[in-house]
N, C-alpha and C positions, 0 to 999 in steps of 0.2 A: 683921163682913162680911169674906169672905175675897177675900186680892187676889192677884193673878195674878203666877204665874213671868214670868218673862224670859227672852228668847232665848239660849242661848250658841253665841259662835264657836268656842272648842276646850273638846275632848272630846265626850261621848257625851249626850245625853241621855233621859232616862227617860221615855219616851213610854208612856200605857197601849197596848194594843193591843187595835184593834179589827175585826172579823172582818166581808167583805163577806158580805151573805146569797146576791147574785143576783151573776151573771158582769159586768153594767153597772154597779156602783155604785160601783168601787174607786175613785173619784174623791168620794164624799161617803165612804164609811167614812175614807178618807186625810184630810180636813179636819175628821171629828169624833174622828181621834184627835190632831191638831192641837189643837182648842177643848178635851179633853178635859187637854191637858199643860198647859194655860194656866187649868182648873178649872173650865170652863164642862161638862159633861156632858151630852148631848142624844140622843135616839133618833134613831136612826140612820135612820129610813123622816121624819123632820123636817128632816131635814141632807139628805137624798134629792132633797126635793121641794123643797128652796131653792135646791139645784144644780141645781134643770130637768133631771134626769135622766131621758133618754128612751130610746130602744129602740137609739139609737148612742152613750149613753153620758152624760158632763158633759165639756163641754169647759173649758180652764183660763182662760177669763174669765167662765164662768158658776162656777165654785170659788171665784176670786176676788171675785167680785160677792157669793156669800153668804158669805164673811168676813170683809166688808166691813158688813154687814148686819148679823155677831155683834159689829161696834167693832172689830174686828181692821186693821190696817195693813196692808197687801198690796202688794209688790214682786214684777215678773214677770222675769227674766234668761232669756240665754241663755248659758251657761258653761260650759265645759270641766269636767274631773273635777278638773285642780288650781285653780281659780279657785273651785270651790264648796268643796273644801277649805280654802283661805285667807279665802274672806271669810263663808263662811257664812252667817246664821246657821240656830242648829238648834234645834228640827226645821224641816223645811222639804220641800214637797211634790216632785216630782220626777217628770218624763215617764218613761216606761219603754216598752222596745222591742217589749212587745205592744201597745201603742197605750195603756196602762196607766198608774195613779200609785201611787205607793209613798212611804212619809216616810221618809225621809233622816234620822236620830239623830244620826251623827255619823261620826266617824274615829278611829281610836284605830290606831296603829303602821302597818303595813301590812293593816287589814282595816276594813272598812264594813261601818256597822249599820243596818237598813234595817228597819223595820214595812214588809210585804208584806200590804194586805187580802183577799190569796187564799192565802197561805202560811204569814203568821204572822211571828213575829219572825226575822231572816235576822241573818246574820255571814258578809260574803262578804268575797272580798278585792279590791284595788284592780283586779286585771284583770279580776276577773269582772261585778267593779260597771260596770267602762268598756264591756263587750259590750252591758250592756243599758242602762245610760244614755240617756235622749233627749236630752240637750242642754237640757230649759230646766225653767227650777226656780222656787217662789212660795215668797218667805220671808213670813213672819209675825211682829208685833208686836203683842200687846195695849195703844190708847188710852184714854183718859180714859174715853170711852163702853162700855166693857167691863165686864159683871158676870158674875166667873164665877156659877157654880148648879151645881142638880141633886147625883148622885150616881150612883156606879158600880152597873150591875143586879146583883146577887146570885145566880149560879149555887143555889146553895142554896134560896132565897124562889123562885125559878119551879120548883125540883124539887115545893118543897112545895104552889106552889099547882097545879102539875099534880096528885099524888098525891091530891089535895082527894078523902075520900070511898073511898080506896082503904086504909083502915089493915087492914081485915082483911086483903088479899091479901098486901100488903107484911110482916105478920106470918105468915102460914103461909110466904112465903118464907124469911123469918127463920128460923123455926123448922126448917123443914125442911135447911136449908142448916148451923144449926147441930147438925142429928142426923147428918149427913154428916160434921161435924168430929168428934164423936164417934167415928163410928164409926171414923175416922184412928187417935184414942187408943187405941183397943180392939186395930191390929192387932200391936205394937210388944210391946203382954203378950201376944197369942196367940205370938207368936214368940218370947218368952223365954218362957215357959212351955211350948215346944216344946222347944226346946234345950235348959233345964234339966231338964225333967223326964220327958218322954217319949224323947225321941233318945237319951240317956244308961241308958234303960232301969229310972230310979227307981222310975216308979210306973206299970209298963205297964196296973194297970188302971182309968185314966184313959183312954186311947186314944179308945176308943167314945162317953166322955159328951164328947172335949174336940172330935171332927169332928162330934156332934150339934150343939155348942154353936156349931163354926164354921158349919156348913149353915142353923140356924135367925138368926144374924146377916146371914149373906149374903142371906136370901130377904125380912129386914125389911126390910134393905138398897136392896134393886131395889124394893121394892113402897114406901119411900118416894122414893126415884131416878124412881120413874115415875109416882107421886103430884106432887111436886113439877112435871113434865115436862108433863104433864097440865094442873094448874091454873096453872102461869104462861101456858103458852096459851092456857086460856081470859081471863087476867087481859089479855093484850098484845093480845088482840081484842075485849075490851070498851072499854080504854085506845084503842084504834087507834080504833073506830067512833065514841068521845064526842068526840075529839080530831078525828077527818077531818068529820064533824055540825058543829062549832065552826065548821071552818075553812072551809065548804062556804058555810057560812050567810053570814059574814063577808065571802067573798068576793063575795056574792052582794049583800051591799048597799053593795059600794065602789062611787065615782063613775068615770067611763066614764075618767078622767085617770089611773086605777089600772091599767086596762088598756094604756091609751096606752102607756104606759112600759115593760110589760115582754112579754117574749114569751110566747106559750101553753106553750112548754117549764117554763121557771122554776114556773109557779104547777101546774103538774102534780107538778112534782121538788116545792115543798112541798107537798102533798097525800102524797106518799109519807112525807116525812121525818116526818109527826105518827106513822107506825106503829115506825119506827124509834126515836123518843124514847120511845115509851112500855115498848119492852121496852128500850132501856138504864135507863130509871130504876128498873124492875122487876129486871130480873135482871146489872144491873149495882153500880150503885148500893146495894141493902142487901145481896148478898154482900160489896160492898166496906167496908162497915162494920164486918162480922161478922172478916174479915180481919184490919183494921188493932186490932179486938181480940184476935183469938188472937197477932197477932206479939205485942204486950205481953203477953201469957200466960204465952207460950212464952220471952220475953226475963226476965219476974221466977222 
């Protein structure tokens, strides 16, 4: 059974970082990257709906109430920027001057380390942290009743179970993308074979078959450049329609408490984002594999 960190009052600590979905929530993503330092791991739309997050937010005794709920210990202050330095501890949640919460990591010299659920990990410094400080802060303790769980989501396991069914597209990307490095290789000899042997006048009757040779490279070239071009489009809108269908349906049999909470904006922005994901994983994601092999290529 695995048992839970402890709070520190100096230095920094190593908080995972967890990212808000919707503009209201940074108040449950800030206490499930809290339960998450402490080992407990929980989905975040779970951590959401213990915070009573609703269409103005979670306020910091409905934060407090559900980590209290995880066995967590919960202190609320109100304290200056050098009082939460000296007494700590970290992490620990913290108002912020969009009406917002942010975790607090720690202090190290003159700069503060802050998990921001809308920005990501930050490194500001002591005056920029005092501009946006609220003034009150919820430290945290894991008791007796505490078990951490779970485990971290795997960016990788949800590419793969999106691409579920999509192996052929994903290899003619491959492929195509690695005739394109190819042809990278091909131009480095057209050009010393230029300079050594034609510019220098060794072997002018060469000339003719070496601009045929370049002409019919170029025009494989474009016609796979627009091959490629062609079928990821069709791939990122097949990807887009089974994914927006998912999400259409899904949303369509949430309980009317689903709506409560957030506004018609949000659940339209993800309906977009499903088109978005599917051409990064497509024309991002396996050129970028194709890459981190040729650097090794090129580096042995």
């Amino acid at each position: 059974m695995r048992t839970a960190k402890q709070p520190i009052v100096q230095g920094v600590a190593k908080v995972p970082m967890v990212m808000q979905m919707e503009s209201l929530e940074c108040g449950a993503a800030a206490l499930a990257m809290v339960l998450a330092y402490y080992g407990k791991w929980l989905p975040l739309e779970q951590v959401r709906v213990d915070c009573g997050v609703s269409r103005d937010g979670a306020s910091a005794q409905n934060i407090a109430k559900a980590a209290r709920s995880y066995g967590l210990e919960v202190e609320g202050y109100q304290r200056g920027v050098k009082a939460l330095r000296s007494l700590g501890p970290f992490p620990c949640i913290v108002s912020w001057a969009n009406g917002g919460y942010v975790v607090c990591c720690g202090f190290a010299g003159n700069n503060v380390f802050v998990n921001d659920p809308a920005k990501g990990s930050r490194k500001m410094t002591l005056d920029e942290f005092e501009r946006f400080y609220g003034g009150i802060c919820l430290t945290f303790a894991p008791t007796d009743e505490f078990v951490p769980g779970g485990k971290r989501k795997s960016t990788v396991s949800f590419a793969r179970s999106r691409l579920q069914g999509a192996g052929a597209a994903v290899a003619f990307v491959a492929l195509t993308t690695l005739v394109a490095y190819l042809f990278d290789l091909m131009t480095p000899a057209f050009t010393r074979f230029f300079m050594d042997r034609l510019l220098t006048g060794e072997n002018p009757e060469l000339l003719r078959p070496f601009i045929a040779l370049m002409t019919a490279v170029a025009v494989v070239q474009v016609v796979v450049l627009a091959a490629q071009s062609i079928y990821s489009l069709k791939i990122n809108g097949k990807m887009a329609i089974v994914g927006s269908s998912a999400f259409m349906w899904k949303v369509l049999r949430m309980p009317m408490e689903f709506f409560s909470q957030r506004l018609a904006g949000d659940i339209q922005q993800r309906k977009t984002t499903n088109a978005v994901i599917a051409e990064t994983l497509v024309n991002t994601f396996t050129p970028l594999a194709l890459n981190i092999a040729m650097m090794v290529f090129y580096l042995v």
